[in-house]
C-alpha positions as CSV (number, residue, x, y, z in Angstrom):
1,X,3.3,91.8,8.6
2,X,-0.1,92.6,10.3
3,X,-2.3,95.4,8.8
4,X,-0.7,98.4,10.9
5,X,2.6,97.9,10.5
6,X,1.1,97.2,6.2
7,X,-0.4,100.9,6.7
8,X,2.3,102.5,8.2
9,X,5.2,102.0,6.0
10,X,2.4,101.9,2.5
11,X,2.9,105.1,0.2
12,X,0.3,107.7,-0.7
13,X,0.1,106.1,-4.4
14,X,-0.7,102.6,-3.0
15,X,-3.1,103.8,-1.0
16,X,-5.0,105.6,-4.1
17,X,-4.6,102.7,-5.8
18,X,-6.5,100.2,-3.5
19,X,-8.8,103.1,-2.6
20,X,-10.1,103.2,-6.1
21,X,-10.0,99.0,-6.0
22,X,-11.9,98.9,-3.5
23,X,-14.8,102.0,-4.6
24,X,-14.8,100.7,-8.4
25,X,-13.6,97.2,-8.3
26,X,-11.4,97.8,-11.0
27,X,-7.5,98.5,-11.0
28,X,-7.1,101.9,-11.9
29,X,-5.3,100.8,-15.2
30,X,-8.7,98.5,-15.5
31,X,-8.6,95.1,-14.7
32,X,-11.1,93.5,-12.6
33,X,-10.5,93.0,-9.1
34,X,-11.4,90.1,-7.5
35,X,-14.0,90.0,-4.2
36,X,-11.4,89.2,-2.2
37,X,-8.8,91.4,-3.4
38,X,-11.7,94.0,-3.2
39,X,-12.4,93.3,0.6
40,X,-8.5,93.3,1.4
41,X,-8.3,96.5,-0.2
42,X,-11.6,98.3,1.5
43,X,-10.0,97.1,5.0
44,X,-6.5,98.3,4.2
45,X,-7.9,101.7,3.0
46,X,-9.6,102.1,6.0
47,X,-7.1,101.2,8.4
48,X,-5.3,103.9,6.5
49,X,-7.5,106.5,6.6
50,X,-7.7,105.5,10.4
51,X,-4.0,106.2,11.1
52,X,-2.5,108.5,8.7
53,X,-5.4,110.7,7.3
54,X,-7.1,113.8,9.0
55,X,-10.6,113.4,7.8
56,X,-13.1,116.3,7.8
57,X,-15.7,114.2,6.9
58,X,-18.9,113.7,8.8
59,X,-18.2,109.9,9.5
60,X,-14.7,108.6,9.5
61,X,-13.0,105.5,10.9
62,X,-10.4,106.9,13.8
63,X,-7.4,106.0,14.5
64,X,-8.8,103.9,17.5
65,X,-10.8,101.7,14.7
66,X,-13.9,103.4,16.0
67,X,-16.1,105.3,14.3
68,X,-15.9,109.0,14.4
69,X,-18.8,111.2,12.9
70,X,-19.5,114.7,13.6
71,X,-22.2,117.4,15.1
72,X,-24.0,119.5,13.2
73,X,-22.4,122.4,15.0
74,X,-19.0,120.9,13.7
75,X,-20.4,120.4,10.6
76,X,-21.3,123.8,10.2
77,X,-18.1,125.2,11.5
78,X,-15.9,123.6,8.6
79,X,-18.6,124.4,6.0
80,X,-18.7,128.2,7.4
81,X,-14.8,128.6,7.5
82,X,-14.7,127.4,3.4
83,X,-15.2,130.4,1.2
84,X,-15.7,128.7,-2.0
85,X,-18.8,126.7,-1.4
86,X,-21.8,128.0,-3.3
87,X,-24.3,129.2,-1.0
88,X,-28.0,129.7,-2.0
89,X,-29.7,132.6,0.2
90,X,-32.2,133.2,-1.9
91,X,-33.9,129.6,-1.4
């Protein structure tokens, strides 16, 4: 099984899982992960986050494995169509 067909039939809780392998380098019940184990699970996140995810992050993998950041304009779009941010006018 190549790493596509891995990220297209992984669930949602897998995916959590290796993502917070891969950001903490533990198992979320604690256990150390292993380098390689922690490598294999920051490429299989991505390619996940590539495919299945709709980022609105300023930089982002695509689903083309390229990598996908946003303008300032965009930026400010999202950020102006959120209501709950905390906004400091006074500054």
């Amino acid at each position: 099984m190549d790493i596509i067909q891995l990220v297209e039939n992984m669930s949602q809780d897998m995916y959590l899982r290796l993502k917070h392998a891969a950001e903490t380098g533990k198992w979320p019940e604690g256990n150390v992960v292993e380098q390689a184990q922690q490598d294999s699970a920051l490429q299989i996140v991505m390619a996940y986050q590539a495919k299945r995810l709709d980022s609105d992050e300023m930089l982002s993998i695509g689903a083309d494995g390229e990598i996908v950041t946003k303008t300032k304009r965009e930026l400010k779009k999202t950020f102006s169509e959120l209501n709950d941010i905390a906004r400091f006018s006074d500054l």
